[in-house]
Structure formats: structure tokens, C-alpha cells
ChimeraX commands (.cxc) that place a marker at each C-alpha (Angstrom):
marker #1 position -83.88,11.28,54.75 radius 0.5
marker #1 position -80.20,11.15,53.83 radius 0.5
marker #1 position -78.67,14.77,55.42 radius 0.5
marker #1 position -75.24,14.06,54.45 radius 0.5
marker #1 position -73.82,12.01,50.87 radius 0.5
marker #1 position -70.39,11.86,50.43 radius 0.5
marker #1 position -69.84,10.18,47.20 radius 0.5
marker #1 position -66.52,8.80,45.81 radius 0.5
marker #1 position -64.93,11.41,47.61 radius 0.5
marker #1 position -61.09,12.44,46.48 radius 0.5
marker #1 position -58.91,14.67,48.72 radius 0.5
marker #1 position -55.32,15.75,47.49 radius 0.5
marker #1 position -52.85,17.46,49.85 radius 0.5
marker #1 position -50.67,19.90,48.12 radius 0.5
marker #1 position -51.86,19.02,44.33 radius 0.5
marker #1 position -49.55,15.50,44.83 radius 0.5
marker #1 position -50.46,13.36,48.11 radius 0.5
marker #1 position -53.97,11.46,47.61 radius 0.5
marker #1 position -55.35,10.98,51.05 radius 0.5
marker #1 position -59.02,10.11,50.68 radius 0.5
marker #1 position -59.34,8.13,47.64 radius 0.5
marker #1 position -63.96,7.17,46.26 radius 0.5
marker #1 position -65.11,7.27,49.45 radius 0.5
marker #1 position -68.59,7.05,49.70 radius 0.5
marker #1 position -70.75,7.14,53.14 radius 0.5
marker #1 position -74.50,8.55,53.84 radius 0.5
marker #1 position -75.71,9.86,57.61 radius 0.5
marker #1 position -79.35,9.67,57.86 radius 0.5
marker #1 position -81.20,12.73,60.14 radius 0.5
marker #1 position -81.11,11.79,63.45 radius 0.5
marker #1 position -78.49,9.37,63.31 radius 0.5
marker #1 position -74.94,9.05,65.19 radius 0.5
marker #1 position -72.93,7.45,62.81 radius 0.5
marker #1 position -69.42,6.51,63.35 radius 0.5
marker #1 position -66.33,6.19,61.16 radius 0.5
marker #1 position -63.80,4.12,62.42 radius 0.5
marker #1 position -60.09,3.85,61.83 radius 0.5
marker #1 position -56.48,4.12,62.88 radius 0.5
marker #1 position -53.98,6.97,62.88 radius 0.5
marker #1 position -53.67,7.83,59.59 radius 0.5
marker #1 position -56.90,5.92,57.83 radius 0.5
marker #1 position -58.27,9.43,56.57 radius 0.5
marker #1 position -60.74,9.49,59.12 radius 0.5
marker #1 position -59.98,13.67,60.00 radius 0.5
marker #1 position -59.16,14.40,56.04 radius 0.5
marker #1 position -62.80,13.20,55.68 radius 0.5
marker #1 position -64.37,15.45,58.46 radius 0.5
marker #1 position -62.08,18.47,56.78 radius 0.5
marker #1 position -63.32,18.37,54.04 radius 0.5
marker #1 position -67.19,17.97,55.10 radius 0.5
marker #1 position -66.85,21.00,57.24 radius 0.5
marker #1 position -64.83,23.50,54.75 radius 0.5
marker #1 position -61.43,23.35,57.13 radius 0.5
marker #1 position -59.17,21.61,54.01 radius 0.5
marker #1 position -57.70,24.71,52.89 radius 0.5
marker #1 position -55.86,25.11,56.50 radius 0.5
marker #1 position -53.70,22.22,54.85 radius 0.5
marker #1 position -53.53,22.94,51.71 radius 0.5
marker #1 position -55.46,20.39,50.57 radius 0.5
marker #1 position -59.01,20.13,48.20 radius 0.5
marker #1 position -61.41,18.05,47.12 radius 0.5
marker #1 position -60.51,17.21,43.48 radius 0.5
marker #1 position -63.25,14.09,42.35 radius 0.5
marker #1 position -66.49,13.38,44.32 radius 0.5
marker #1 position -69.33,15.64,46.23 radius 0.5
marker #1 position -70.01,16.03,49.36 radius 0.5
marker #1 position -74.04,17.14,49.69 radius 0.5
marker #1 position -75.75,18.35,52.50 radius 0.5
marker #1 position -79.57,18.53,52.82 radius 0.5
marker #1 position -79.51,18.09,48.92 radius 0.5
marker #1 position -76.97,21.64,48.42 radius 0.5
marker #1 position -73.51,20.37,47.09 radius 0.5
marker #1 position -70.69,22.20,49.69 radius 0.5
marker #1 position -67.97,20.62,48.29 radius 0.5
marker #1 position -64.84,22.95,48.68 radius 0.5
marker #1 position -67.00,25.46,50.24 radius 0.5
marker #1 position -65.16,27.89,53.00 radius 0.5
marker #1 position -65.77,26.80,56.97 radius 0.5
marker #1 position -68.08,29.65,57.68 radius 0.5
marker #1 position -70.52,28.83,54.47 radius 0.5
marker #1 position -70.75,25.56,55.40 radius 0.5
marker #1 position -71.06,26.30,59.36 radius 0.5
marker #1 position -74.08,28.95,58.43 radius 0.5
marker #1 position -75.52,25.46,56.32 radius 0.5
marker #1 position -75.81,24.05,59.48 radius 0.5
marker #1 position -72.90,21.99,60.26 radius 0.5
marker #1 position -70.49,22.66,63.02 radius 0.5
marker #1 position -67.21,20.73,64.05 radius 0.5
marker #1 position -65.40,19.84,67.11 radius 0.5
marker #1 position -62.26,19.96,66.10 radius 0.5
marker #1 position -59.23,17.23,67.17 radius 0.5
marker #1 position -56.81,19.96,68.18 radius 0.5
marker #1 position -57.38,23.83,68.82 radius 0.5
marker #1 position -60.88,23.11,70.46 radius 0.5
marker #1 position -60.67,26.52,72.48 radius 0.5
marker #1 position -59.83,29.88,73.07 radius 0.5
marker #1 position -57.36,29.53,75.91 radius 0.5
marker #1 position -57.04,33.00,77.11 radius 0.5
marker #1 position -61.01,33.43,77.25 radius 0.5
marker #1 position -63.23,32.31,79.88 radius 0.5
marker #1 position -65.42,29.43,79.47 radius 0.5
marker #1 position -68.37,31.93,79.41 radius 0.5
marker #1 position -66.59,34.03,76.67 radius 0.5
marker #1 position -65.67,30.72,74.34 radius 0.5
marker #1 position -69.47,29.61,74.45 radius 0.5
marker #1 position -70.36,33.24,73.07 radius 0.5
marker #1 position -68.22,33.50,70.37 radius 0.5
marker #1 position -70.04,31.35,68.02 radius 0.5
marker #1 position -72.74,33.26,68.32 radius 0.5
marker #1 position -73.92,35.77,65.41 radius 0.5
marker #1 position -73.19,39.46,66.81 radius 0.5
marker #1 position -76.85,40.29,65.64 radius 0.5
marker #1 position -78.38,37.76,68.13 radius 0.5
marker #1 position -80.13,39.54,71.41 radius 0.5
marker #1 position -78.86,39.54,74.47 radius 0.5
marker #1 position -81.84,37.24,75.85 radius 0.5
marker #1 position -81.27,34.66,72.61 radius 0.5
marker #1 position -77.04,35.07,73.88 radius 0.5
marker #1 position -78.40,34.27,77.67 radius 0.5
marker #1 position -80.68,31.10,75.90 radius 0.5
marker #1 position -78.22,29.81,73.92 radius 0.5
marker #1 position -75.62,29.81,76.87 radius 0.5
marker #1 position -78.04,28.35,79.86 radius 0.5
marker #1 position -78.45,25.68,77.08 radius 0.5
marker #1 position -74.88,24.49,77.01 radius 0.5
marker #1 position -74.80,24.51,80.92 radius 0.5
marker #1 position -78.16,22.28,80.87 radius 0.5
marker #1 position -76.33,19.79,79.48 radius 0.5
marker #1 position -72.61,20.44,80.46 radius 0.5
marker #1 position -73.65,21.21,84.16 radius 0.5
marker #1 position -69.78,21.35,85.20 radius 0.5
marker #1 position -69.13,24.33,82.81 radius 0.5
marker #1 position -71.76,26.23,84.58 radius 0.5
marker #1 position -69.68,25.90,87.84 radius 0.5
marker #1 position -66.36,26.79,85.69 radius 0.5
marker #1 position -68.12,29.54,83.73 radius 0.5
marker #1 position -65.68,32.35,84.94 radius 0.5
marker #1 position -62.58,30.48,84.63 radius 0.5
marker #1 position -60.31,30.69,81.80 radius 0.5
marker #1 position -60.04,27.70,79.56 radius 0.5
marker #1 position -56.44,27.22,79.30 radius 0.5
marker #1 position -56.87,26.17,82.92 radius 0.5
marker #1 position -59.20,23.50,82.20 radius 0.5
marker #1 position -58.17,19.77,82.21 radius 0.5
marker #1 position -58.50,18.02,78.78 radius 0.5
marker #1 position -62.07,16.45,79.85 radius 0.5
marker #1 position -63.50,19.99,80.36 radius 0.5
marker #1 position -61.71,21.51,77.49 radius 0.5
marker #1 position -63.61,18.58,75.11 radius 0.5
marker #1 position -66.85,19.31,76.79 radius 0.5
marker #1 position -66.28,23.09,76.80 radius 0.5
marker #1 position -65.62,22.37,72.47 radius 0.5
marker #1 position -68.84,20.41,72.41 radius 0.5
marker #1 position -70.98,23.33,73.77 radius 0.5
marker #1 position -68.82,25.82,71.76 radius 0.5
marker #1 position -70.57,23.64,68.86 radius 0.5
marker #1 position -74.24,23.32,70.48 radius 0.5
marker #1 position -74.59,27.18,70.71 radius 0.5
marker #1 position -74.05,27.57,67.07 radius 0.5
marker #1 position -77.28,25.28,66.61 radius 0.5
marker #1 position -76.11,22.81,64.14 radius 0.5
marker #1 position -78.26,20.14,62.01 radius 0.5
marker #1 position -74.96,17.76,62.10 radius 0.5
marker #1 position -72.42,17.96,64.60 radius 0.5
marker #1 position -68.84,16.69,63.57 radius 0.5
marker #1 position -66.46,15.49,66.33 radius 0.5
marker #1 position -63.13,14.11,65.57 radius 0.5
marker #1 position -61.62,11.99,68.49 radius 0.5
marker #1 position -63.96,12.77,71.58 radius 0.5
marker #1 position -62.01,10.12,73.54 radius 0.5
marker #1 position -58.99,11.18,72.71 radius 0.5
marker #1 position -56.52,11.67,75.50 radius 0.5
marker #1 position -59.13,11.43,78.24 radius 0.5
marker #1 position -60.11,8.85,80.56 radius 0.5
marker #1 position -62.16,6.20,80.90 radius 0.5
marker #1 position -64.64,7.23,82.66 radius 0.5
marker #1 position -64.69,10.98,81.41 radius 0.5
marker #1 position -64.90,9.38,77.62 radius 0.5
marker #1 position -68.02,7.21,78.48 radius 0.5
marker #1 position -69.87,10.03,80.54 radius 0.5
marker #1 position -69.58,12.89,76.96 radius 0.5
marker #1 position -70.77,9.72,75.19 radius 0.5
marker #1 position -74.18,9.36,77.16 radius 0.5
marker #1 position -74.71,13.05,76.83 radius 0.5
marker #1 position -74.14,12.92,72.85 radius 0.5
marker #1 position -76.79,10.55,73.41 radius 0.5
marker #1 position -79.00,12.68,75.30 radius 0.5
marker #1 position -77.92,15.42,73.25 radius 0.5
marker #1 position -79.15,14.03,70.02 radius 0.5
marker #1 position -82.70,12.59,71.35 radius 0.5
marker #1 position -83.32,16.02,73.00 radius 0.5
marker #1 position -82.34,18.40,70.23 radius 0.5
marker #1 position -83.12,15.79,66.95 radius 0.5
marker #1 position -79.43,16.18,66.21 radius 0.5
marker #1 position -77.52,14.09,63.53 radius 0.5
marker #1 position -73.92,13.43,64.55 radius 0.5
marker #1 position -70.75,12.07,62.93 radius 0.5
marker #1 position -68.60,10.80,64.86 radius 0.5
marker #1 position -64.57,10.33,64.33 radius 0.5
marker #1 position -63.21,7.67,66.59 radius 0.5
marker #1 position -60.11,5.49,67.20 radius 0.5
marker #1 position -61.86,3.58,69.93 radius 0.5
marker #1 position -64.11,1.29,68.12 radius 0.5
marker #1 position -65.61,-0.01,71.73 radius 0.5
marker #1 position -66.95,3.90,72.11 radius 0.5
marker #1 position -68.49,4.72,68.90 radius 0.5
marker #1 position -70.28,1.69,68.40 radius 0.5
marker #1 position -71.90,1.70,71.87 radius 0.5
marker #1 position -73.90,4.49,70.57 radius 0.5
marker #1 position -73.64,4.86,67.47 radius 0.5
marker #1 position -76.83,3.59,64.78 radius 0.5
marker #1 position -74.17,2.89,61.42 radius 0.5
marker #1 position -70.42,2.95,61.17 radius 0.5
marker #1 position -67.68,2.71,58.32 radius 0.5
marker #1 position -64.30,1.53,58.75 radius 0.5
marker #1 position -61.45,3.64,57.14 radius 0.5
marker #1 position -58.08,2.18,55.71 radius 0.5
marker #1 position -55.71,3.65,53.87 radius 0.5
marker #1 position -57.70,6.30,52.82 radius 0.5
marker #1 position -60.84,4.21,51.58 radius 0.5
marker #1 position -63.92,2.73,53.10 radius 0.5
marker #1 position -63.44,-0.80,53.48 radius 0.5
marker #1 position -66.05,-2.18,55.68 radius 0.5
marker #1 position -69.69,-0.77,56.76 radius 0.5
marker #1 position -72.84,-1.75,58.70 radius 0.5
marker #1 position -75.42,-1.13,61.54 radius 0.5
marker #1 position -73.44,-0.79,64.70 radius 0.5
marker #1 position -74.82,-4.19,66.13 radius 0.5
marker #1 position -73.36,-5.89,63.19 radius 0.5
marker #1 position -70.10,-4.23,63.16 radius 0.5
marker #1 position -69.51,-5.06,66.96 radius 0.5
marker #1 position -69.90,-9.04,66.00 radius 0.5
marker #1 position -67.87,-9.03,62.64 radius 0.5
marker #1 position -64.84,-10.70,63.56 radius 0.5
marker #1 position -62.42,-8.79,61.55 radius 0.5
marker #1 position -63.68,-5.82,63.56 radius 0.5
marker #1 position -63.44,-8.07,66.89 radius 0.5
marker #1 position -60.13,-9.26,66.21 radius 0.5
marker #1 position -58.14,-5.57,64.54 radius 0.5
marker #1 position -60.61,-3.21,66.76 radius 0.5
marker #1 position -61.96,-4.46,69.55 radius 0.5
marker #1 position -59.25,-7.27,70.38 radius 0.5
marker #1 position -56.86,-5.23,72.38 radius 0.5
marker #1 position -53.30,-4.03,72.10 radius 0.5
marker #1 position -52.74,-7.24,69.78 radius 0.5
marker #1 position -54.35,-5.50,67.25 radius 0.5
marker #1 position -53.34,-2.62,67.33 radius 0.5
marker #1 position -50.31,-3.06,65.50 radius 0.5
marker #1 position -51.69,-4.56,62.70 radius 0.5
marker #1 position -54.16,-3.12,59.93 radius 0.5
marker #1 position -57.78,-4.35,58.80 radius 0.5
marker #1 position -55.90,-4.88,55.34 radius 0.5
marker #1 position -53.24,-7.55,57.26 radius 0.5
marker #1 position -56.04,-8.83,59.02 radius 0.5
marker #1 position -58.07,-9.76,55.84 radius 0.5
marker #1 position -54.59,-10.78,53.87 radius 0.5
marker #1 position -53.84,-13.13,56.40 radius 0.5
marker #1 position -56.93,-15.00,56.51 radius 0.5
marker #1 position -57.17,-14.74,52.76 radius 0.5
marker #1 position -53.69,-16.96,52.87 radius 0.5
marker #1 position -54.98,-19.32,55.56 radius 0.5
marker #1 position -58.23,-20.11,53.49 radius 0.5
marker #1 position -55.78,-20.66,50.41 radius 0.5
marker #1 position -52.98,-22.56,51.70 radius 0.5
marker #1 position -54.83,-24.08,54.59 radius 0.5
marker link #1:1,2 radius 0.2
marker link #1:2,3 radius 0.2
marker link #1:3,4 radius 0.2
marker link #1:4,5 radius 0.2
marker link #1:5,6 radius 0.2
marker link #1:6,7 radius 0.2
marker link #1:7,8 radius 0.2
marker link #1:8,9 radius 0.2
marker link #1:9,10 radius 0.2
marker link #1:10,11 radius 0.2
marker link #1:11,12 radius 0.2
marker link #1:12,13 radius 0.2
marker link #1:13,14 radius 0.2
marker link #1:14,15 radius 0.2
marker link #1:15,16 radius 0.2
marker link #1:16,17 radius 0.2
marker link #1:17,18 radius 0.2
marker link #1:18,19 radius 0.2
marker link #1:19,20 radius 0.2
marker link #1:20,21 radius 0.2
marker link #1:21,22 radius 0.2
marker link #1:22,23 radius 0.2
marker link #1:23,24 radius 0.2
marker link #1:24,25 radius 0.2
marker link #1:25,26 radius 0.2
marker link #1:26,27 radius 0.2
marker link #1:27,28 radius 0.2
marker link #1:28,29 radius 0.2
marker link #1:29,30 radius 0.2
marker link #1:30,31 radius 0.2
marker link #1:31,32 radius 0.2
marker link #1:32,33 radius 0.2
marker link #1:33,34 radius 0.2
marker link #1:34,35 radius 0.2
marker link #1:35,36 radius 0.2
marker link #1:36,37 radius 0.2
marker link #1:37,38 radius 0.2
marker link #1:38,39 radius 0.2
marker link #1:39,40 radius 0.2
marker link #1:40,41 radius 0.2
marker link #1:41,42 radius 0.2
marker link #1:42,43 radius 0.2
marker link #1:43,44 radius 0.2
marker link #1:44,45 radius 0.2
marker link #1:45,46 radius 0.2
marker link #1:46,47 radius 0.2
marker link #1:47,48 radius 0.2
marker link #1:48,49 radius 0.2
marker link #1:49,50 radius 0.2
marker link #1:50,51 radius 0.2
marker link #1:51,52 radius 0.2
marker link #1:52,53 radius 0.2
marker link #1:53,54 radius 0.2
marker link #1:54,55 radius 0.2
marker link #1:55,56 radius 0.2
marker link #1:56,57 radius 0.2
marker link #1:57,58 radius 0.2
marker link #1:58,59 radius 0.2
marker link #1:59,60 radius 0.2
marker link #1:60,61 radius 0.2
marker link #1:61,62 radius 0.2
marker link #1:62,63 radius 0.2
marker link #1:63,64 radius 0.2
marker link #1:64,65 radius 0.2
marker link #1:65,66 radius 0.2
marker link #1:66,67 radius 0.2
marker link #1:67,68 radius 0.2
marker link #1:68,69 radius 0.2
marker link #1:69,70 radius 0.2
marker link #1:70,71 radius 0.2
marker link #1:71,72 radius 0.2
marker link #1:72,73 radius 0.2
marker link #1:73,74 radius 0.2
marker link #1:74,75 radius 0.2
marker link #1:75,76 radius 0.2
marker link #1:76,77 radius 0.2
marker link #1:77,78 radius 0.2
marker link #1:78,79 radius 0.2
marker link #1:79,80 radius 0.2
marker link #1:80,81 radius 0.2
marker link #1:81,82 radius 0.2
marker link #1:82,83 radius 0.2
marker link #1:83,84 radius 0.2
marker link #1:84,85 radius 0.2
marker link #1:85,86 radius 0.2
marker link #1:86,87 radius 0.2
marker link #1:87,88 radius 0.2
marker link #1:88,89 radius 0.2
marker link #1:89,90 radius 0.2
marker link #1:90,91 radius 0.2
marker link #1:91,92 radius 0.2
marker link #1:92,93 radius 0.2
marker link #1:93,94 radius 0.2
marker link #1:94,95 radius 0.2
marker link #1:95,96 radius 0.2
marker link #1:96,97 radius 0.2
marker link #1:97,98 radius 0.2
marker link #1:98,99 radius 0.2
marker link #1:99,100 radius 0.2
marker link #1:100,101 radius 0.2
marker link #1:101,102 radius 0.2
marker link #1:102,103 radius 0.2
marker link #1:103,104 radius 0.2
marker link #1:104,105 radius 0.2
marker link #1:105,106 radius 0.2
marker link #1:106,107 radius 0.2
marker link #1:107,108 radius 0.2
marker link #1:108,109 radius 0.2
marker link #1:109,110 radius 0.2
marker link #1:110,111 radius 0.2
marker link #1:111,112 radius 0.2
marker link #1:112,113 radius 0.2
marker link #1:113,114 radius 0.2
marker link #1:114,115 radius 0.2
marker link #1:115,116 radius 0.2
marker link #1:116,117 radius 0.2
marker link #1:117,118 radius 0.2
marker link #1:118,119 radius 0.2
marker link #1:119,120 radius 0.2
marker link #1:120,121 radius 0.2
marker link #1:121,122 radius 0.2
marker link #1:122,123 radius 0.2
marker link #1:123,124 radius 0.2
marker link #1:124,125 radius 0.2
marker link #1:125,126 radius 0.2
marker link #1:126,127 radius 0.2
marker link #1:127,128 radius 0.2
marker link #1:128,129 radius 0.2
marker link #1:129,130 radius 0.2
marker link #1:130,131 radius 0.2
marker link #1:131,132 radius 0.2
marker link #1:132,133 radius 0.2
marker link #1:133,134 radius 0.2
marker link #1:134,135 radius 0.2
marker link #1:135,136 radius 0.2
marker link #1:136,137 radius 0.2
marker link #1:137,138 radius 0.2
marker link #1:138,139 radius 0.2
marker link #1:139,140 radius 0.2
marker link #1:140,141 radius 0.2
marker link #1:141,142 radius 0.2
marker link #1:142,143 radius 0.2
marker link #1:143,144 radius 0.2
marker link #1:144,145 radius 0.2
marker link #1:145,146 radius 0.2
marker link #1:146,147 radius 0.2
marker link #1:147,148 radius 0.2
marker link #1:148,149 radius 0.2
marker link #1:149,150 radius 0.2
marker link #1:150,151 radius 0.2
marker link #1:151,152 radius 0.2
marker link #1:152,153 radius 0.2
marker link #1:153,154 radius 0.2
marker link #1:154,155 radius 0.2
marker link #1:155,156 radius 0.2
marker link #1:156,157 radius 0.2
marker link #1:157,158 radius 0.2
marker link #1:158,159 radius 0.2
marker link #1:159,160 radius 0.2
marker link #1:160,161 radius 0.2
marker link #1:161,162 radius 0.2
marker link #1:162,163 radius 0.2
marker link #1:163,164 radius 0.2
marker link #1:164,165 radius 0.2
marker link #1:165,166 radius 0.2
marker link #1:166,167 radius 0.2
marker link #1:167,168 radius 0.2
marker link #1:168,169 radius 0.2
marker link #1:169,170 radius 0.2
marker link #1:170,171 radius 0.2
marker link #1:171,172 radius 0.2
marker link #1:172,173 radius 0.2
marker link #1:173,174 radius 0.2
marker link #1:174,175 radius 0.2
marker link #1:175,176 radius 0.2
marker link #1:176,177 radius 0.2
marker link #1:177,178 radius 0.2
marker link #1:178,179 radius 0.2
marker link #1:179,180 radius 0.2
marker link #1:180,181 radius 0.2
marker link #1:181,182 radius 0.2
marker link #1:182,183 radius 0.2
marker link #1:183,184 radius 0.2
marker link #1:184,185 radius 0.2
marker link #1:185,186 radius 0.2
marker link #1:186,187 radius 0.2
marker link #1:187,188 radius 0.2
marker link #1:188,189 radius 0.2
marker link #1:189,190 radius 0.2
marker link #1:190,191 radius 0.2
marker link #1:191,192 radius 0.2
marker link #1:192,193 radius 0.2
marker link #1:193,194 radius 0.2
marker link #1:194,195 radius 0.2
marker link #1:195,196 radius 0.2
marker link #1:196,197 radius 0.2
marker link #1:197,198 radius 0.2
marker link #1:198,199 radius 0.2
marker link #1:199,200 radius 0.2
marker link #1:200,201 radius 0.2
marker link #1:201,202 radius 0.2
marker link #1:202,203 radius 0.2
marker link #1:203,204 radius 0.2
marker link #1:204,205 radius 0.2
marker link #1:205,206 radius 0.2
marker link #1:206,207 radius 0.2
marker link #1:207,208 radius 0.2
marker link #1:208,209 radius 0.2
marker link #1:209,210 radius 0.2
marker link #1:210,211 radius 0.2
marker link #1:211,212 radius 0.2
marker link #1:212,213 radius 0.2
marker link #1:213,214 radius 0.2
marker link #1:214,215 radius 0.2
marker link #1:215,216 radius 0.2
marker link #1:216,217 radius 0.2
marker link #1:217,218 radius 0.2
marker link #1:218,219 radius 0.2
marker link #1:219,220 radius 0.2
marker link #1:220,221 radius 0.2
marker link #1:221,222 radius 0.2
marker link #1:222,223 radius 0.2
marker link #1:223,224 radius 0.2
marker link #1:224,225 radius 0.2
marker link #1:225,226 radius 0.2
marker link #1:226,227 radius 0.2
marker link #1:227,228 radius 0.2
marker link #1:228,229 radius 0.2
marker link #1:229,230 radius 0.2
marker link #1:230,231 radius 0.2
marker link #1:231,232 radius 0.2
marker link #1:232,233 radius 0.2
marker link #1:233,234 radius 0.2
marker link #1:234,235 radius 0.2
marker link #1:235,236 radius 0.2
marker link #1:236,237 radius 0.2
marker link #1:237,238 radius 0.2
marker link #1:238,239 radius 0.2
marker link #1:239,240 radius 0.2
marker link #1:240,241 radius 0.2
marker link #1:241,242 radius 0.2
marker link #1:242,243 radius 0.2
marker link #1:243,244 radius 0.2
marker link #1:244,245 radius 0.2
marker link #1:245,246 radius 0.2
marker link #1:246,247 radius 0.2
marker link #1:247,248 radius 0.2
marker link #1:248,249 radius 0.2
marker link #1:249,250 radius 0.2
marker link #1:250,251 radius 0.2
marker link #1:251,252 radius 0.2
marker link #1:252,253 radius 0.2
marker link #1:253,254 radius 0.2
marker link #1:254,255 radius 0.2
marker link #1:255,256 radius 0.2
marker link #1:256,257 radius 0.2
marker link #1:257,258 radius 0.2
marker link #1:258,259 radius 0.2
marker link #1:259,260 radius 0.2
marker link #1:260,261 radius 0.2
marker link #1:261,262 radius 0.2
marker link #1:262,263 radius 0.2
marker link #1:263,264 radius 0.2
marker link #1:264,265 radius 0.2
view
């Protein structure tokens, strides 16, 4: 079953700057699916506007749907689409500093929940973050940035989504820190049947777990396939996966230039 459709999706910043232009992608229940791209591709834009956060920027979705478990939500505010069943772990502003990590797990929860379902819902997040369990008193502006991510992604488990968003989970953070929160987004969506989309520079993380992934230029969708298949496509070997080389050139540049081998070769 198809849980999320974007299709030809159109997202204009301040009624003039286009900066998703048709895109079209699908996330199947129970998939992680992973859309790939540099710095400015359109890769957050897209995640905005699935979870309701556009008008922050004063932007909006102006051609296209977005359709979740067959209800269009489109342009609909963050909290209408979070009580849909879709929560987000945001790139930037992932917690309340000046709470405790206790405190920042609870406040996604609906006041009218009991204090047992409040206790459940928080021994939950510690089952699978253990080290927040041990920080649960601290505040979280004294966290480092791998416990402030994993504090964000149990800020977004308590809220008990269908799809979980989560834009740049390696972001800043080491090695070894990145790889461990991707093995538990693993465990996390065979224990709980969740579907996840996941927002990632590092092509070499998402598509170690991931099931499908699109590649964003530009503001479009240029590229898509299983994950096994996008790992061995050269033009995702040589722009994503082939080091700092790359990284200074596009997936457009990349195609271009062997267009102009092929023709003048």
C-alpha cells in the first residue's frame, strides 16, 4: 500500500522563487525510503511541505498533492498533519534546550493522555535510546549533538507516528554515532511497523538501509530506484559515493559531461 504520493509537487517561496518544481515520489508502508541530494537540491523544501512546516518560510504548495493514507494534506497546518500521523525530525531546532530530556520527550504528548500512557510512552523512547534514560534529568542544551539527534528522534517516537520524517540524521555527527541511530531506525521500523523518509546528504548512509531512494537536483527528481540498484549506478558511484571529488560537482555535470564524451568521443 502506497502511505505517502507526492505528485508533481510545486513549492514557491514568497509567491516568486520556485524551489520544488513536478516532483513526484511514493513511500510504501513499512518502507525507509531515502531522498538523496546536495545542499540546496530541495531535499528539506520537500519534507516541509509533507509535514505542514512551509508556512515558517513563507512558502506554499501552489501545483501538485501531497496524499497521505489516501487524505490529500497538501498545505495543511503542522499540527493537522502531525494528528494524521506524521511526525518530523527537524534539521535545526530539534529541542527544547532549557527542558530536561525527560520534559522534551513529554511534550509531544496530548495533555489528555494518563499518567500511566505518559510513563509508557516515555519507558518506550528509553527502550530504544538507552543513553537518554541515563541523561533523563539533564537539560538538553547540555547534550552533545549525537544525543540532541537521538533525544529529537524519541521526541518523534512518543507522538506515535505512521511515517517518521528526518531531515539530515548524520548531519554534523560522527562516524560512528551516525551509523549506530541508523541501526536503531532499523530496529525501530521492524519493531514498531514504521514507514520512514529519510533526508540525507550522505548517500553511503541512507542507502545502507534504506528499501527505495530518489535523487534530488535542482529542485526535481532526477534519478530513482531500489537501494541495491542505486548503490551500483555509476552516476551515483561517481557524484555520491566517490568522495570529495564529487562533491563539487552536480549529478546534472556529471550526466552533461558524459553526454559530451559519448558525442564527441
Amino acid at each position: 500500500m502506497t502511505l505517502l504520493a507526492v505528485d508533481k509537487l510545486e513549492v514557491v517561496y514568497q509567491r516568486a522563487i520556485t524551489a520544488v518544481q513536478g516532483i513526484s515520489l511514493g513511500v510504501e508502508r513499512g518502507q525507509i525510503v531515502a531522498l538523496l541530494g546536495t545542499n540546496g537540491a530541495g531535499k528539506t523544501t520537500t519534507l516541509r511541505a509533507i509535514s505542514g512546516f512551509l508556512g515558517l518560510d513563507d512558502a506554499r504548495v501552489t501545483e501538485g498533492a501531497i496524499t497521505f493514507m489516501g487524505e490529500r494534506i497538501d498545505n495543511l497546518p503542522p499540527h493537522e498533519v502531525t494528528r494524521r500521523g506524521i511526525a518530523l525530525v527537524p534539521e535545526r531546532e530539534k529541542v527544547f534546550p532549557n527542558l530536561t530530556v525527560t520534559e522534551n520527550l513529554l511534550v509531544p504528548v496530548a495533555r489528555a493522555a494518563s499518567a500511566a500512557e505518559r510513563r509508557r510512552l516515555e519507558e518506550m523512547a528509553f527502550q530504544f535510546f538507552p543513553r537518554l534514560a541515563e541523561l533523563r534529568g539533564r537539560l538538553a542544551g547540555l547534550l552533545s549533538g549525537g544525543e540532541r539527534q537521538t533525544l529529537a528522534l524519541g521526541c518523534a517516537l512518543v507522538c506515535r507516528p505512521e511515517l517518521l520524517l528526518i531531515d539530515e540524521l548524520s548531519l554534523g555527527l560522527a562516524p560512528v554515532v551516525v551509523d549506530d541511530l541508523a541501526q536503531r531506525l532499523v530496529q525501530i521500523r521492524r519493531e514498531l511497523d514504521l514507514t520512514i523518509l529519510l533526508v540525507e546528504q550522505s548517500a553511503a548512509v541512507a542507502l545502507a538501509i534504506a528499501d527505495y531512494g530518489y535523487v534530488m537536483e535542482n529542485g526535481r527528481i532526477v534519478l530513482d530506484g531500489a537501494a541495491e540498484r542505486l548503490r551500483r549506478h555509476p552516476d551515483v558511484q561517481e557524484f555520491y559515493l566517490g568522495g570529495s571529488a564529487g562533491a563539487r560537482r552536480s549529478y546534472r555535470d556529471v550526466k552533461q559531461y558524459r553526454r559530451g564524451r559519448r558525442w564527441y568521443g
